[in-house]
KEDREN-199232 format. One record per atom (N, C-alpha, C, O): x, y, z. Coordinates in steps of 0.1 Angstrom, whole numbers, plus 2048, in hexadecimal, padded with zeros to 3 digits. Layout:
residues N
XYZ ...
***
This chain:
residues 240
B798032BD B807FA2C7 B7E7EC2C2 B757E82BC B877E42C5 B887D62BE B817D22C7 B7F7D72D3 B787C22BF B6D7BF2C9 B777B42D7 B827AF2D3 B727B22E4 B7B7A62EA B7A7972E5 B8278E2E7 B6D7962DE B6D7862D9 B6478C2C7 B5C7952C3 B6A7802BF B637812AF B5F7752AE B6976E2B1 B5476F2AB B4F7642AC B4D76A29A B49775296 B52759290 B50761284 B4D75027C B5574727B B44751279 B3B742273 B42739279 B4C735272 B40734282 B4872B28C B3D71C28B B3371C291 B42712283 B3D707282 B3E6F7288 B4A6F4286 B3B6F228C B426E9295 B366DC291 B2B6E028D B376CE291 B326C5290 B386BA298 B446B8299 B2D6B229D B316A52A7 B2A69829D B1E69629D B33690297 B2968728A B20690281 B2369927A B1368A284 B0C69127D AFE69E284 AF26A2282 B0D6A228F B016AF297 B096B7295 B156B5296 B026C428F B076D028A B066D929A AFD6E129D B116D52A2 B146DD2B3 B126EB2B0 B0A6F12B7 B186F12A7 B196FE2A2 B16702296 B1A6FB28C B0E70F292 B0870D280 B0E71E27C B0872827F B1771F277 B1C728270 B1C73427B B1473D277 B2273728A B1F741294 B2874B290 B3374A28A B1D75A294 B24764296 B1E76C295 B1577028E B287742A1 B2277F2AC B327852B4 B3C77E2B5 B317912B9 B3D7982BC B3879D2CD B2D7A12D0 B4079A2D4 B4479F2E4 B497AC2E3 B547AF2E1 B407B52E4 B4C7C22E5 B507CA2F5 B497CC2FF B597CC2F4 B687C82FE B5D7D4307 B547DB303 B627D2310 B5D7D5320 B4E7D9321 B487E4324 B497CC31C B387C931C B3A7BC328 B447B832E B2C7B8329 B287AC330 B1E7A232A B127A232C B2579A31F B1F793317 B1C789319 B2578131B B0C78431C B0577631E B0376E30E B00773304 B0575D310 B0075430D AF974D30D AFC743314 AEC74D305 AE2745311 ADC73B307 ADF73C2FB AD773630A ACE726302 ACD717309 AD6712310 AC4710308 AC2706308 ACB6FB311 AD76FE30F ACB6F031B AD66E9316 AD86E0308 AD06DD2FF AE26DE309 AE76DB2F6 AE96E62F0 AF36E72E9 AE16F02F1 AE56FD2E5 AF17002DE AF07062D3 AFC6FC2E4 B0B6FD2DB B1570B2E9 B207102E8 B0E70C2F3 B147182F9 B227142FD B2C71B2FB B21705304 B2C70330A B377032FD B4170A2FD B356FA2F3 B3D6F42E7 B417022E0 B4D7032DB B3970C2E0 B417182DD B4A7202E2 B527292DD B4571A2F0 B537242FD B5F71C2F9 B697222F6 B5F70E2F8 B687052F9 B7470C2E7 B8070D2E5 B6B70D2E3 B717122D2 B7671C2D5 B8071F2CE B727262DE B777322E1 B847302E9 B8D7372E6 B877242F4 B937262FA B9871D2F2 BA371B2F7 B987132E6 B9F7092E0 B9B6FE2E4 BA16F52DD B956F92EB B956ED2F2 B8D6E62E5 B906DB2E1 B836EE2DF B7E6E42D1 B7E6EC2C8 B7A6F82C8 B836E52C0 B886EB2B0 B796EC2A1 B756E429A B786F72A3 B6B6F9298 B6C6F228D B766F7288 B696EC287 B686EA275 B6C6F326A B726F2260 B666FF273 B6970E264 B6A718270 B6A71627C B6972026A B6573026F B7173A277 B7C735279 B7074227A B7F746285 B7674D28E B6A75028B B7E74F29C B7C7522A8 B8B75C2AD B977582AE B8676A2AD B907732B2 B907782C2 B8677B2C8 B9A7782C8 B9B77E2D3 BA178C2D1 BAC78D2CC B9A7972D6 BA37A52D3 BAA7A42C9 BB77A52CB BA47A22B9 BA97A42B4 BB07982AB BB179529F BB57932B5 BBE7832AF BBA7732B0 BB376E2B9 BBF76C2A7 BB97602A8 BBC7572B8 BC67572C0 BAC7502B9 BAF74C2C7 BB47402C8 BB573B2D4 BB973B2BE BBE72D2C1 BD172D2C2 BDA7242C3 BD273D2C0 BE17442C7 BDF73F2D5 BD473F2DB BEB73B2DA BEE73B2EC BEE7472EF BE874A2FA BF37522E8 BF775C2ED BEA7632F5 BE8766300 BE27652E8 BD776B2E4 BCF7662F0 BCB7702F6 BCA75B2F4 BC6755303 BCB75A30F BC375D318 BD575C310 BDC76431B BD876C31E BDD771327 BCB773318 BC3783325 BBA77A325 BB1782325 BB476F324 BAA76732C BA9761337 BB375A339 B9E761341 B9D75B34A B91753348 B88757340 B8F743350 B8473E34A B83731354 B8A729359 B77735353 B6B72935F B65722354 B5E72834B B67712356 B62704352 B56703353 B5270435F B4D703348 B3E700350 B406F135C B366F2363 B466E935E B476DD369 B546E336F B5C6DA36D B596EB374 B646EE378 B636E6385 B5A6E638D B6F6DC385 B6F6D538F B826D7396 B896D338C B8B6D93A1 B936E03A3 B986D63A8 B926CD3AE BAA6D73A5 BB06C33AC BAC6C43BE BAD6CC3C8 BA96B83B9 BA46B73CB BAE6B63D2 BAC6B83DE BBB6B23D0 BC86AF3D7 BCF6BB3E0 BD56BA3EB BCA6CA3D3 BCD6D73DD BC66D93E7 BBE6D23EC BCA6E53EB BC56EC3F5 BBC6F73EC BBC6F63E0 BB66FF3F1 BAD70B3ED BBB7143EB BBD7163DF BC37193F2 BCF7253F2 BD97203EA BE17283E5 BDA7113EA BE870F3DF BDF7103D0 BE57173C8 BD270B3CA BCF70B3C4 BCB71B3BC BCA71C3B0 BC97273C6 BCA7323BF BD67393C0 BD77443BA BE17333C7 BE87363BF BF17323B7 BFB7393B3 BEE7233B2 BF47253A7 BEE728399 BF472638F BE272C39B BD873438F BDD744391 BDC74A387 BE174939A BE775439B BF7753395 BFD75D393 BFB749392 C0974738F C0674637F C0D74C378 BFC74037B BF773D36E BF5749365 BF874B359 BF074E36D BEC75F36D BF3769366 BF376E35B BF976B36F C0B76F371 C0877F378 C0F789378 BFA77B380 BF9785390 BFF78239B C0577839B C0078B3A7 C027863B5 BF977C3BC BEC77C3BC C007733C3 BFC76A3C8 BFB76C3DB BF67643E3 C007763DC BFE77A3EB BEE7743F1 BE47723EB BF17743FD BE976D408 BD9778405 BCE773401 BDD787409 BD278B409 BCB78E3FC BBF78F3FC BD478F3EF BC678E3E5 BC27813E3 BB87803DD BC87773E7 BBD7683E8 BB47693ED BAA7693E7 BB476B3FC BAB771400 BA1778403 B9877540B BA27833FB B9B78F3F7 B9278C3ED B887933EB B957823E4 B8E77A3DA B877743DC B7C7743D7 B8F76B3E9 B7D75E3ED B767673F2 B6B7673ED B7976F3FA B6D779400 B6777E3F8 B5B7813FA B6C7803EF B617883DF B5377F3DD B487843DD B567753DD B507643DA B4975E3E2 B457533E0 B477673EE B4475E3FB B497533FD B4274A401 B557533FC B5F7463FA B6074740B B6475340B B60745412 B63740423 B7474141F B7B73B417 B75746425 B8A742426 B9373542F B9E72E42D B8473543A B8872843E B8C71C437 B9471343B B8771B42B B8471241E B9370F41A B98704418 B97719419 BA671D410 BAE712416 BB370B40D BB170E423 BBF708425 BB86F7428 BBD6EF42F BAA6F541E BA66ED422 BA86E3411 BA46E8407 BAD6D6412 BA76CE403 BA16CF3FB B986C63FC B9E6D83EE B996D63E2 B8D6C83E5 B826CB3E8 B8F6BE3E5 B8B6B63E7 B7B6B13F3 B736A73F2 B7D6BA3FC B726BA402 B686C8405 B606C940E B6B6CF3FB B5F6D83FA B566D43EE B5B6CE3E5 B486D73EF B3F6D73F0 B3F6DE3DC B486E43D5 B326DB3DA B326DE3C8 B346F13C5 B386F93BD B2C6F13D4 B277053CE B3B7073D9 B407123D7 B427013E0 B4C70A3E5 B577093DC B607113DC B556FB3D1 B636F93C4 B5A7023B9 B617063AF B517053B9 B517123AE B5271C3B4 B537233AA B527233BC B547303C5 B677303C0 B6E7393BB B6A7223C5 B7A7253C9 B7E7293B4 B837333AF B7A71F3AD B797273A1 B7B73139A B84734392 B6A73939D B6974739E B7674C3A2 B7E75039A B7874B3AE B857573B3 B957553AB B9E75C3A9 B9274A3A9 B9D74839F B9D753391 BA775938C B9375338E B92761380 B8F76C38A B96775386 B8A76D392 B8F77939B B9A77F39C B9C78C39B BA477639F BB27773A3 BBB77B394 BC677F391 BB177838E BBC77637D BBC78837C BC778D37C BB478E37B BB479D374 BB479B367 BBC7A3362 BAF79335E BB1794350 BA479C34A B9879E34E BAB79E33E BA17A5337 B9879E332 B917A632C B93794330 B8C79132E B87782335 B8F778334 B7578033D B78778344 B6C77333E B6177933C B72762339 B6775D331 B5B74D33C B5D74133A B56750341 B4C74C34D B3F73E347 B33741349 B42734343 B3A727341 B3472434D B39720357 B2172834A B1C725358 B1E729366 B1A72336F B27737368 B2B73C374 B2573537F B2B72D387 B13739380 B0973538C B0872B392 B0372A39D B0D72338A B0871338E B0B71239A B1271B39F B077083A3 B0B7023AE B0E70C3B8 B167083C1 B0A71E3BB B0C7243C2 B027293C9 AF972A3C0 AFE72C3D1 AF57303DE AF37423DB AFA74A3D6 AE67433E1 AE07523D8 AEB75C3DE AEE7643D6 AF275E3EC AFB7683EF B097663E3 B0E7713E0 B0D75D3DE B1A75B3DA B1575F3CA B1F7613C2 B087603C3 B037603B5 B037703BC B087783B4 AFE7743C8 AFB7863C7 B107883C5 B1478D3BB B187833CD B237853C8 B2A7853BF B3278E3BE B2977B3B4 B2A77C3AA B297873A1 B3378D39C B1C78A3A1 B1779639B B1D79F39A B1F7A6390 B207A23AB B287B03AC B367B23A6 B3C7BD3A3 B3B7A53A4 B4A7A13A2 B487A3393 B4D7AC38D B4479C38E B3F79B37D B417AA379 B477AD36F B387B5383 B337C637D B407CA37D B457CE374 B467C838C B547CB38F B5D7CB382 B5E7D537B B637BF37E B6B7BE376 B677C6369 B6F7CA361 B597C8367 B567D035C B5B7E035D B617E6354 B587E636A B5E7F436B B6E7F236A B747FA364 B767E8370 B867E436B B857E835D B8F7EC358 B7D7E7356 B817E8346 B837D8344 B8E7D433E B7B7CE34A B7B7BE343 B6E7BE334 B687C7330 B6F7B1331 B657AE32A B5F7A032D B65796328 B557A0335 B50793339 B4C78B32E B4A791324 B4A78132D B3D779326 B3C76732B B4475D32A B2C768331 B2975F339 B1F758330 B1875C327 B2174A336 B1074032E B0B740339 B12741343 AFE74033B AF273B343 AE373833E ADE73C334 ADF732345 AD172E346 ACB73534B AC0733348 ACC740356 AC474835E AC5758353 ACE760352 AB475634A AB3763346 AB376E34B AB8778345 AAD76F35D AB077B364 ABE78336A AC078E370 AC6777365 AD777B36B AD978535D ADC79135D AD677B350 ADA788345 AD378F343 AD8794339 AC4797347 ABF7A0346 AC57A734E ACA7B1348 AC77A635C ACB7B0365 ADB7B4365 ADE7BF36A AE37AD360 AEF7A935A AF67AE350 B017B3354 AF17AE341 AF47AE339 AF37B632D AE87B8327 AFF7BB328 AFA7C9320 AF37C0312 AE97C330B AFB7B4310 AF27AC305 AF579F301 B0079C305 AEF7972FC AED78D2FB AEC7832F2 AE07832ED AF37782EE AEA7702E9 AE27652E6 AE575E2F0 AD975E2E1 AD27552E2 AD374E2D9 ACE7502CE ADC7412DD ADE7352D6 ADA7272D3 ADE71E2DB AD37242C6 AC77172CC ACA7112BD AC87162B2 AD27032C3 AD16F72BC ADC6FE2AE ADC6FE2A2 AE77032BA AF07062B0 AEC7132A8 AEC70E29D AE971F2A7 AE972B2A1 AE37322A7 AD97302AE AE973F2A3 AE774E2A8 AD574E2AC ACF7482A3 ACE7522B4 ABD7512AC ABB7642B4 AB276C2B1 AC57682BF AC17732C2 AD07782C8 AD97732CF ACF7862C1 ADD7902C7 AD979D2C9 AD27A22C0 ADC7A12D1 AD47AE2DD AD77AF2EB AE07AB2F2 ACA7B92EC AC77BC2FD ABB7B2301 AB37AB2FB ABC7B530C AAF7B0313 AA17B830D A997B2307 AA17C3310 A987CD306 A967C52FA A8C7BF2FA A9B7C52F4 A9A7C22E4 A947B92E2 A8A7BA2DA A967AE2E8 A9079E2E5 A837A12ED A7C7972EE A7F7A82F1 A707A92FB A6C7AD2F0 A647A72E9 A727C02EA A667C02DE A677BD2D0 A607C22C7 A727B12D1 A6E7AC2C0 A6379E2C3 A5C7972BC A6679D2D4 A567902D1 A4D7952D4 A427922CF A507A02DE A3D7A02E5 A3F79E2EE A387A52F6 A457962F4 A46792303 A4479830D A477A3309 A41799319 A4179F322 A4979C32E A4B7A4337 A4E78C32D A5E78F337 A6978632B A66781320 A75787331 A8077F32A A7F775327 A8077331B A7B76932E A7675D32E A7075B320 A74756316 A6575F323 A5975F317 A61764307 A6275B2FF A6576D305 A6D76F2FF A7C76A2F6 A8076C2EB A83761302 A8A75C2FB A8374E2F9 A877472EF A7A749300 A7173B2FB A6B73E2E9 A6C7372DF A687492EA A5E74F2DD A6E74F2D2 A6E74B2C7 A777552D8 A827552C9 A8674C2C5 A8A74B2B9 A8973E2D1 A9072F2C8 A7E7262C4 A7B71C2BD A7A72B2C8 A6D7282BC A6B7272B1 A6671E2AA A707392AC A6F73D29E A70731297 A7472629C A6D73328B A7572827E A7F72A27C A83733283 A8B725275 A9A72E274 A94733266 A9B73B25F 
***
């Protein structure tokens, strides 16, 4: 089965910081793949190389198969901003649907709806200004935006941020959801216990390169560790 993302010596420099150091590692298609490291680690700069937005130095980056710096090839992606911030001028309902238009799903009343509700999105929210909700209700409205998408593959910068523990338990469920659809997730975070409980595997990215690819299992017994934490502290330690 072709993998959903090929991450293949992917290099990237800002002057003289090496953002990215020769990456690579493979997503395989209807997994739930975490990113995790540091801030600075290179997580976001490599999502960003993943949708185009920054252009590596060397290396290629495949989506199912094909190069991702094709438009085409982007088109089964759906994708949350780690700062996703949504024009404040809309409304909540014009704004998902015209991500539903983007899409090229239905934009009908009730799967809008059925979405924020996924999100603990309030619906009251919807016929209200982008502009005056609150940090955790413009990433909720977000989220349901890749909700609404049904793509195959939904690529998630920092999902959790700014959301309150019922709408992170929602998440979750939505995240697993899309995985029995036959999606292939892959999320960054900082919360080791989301990708332990989460995640079929993972990587650990520090100061620009691969330093761990696995399970949660795995990295406990190549350190010793006794929780996640401890464990991924102990692998960006190593020496390279």
């Amino acid at each position: 089965m072709t993998n959903a993302i090929d991450f293949k010596g992917v290099c990237k420099r800002f002057g003289g910081h090496a953002a990215l150091r020769s990456v690579s590692f493979a997503v395989p298609s209807g997994s739930i793949f975490g990113l995790v490291g540091l801030n600075g680690a290179g997580k976001t700069t490599l999502i960003k190389s993943l949708m185009d937005f920054s252009f590596p130095d060397s290396g290629e980056i495949l989506i199912f198969g094909q190069p991702a710096t094709e438009a085409m090839t982007r088109g089964a992606v759906a994708y949350l901003s780690e700062r996703f911030v949504p024009p404040a001028y809309l409304t909540g309902v014009e704004y998902l649907k015209m991500m539903s238009r983007l899409y090229g799903v239905a934009s009908d009343n009730e799967r809008i709806e059925a979405a924020a509700a996924a999100i603990d999105l309030d619906v009251k929210y919807l016929t209200k200004r982008v502009g005056s909700y609150s940090k955790g209700s413009g990433q909720k409205l977000g989220i349901a935006a890749v909700l609404l998408s049904a793509q195959r593959l939904l690529v998630l910068d920092e999902p959790m941020s700014g959301l309150d523990p019922r709408a992170r338990v929602c998440l979750k469920g939505q995240i697993t959801a899309a995985q029995r659809r036959g999606a292939t997730v892959l999320f960054s975070s900082h919360s080791l216990a989301d990708v332990d409980e989460m995640c079929d595997s993972f990587a650990v990215l520090h100061e620009g390169a691969i330093r761990f690819l696995g399970g949660a299992a795995d990295l406990r017994s190549r350190t010793g560790a006794a929780t996640l934490d401890a464990a991924f502290l102990k692998v960006i330690e190593e020496p390279c």
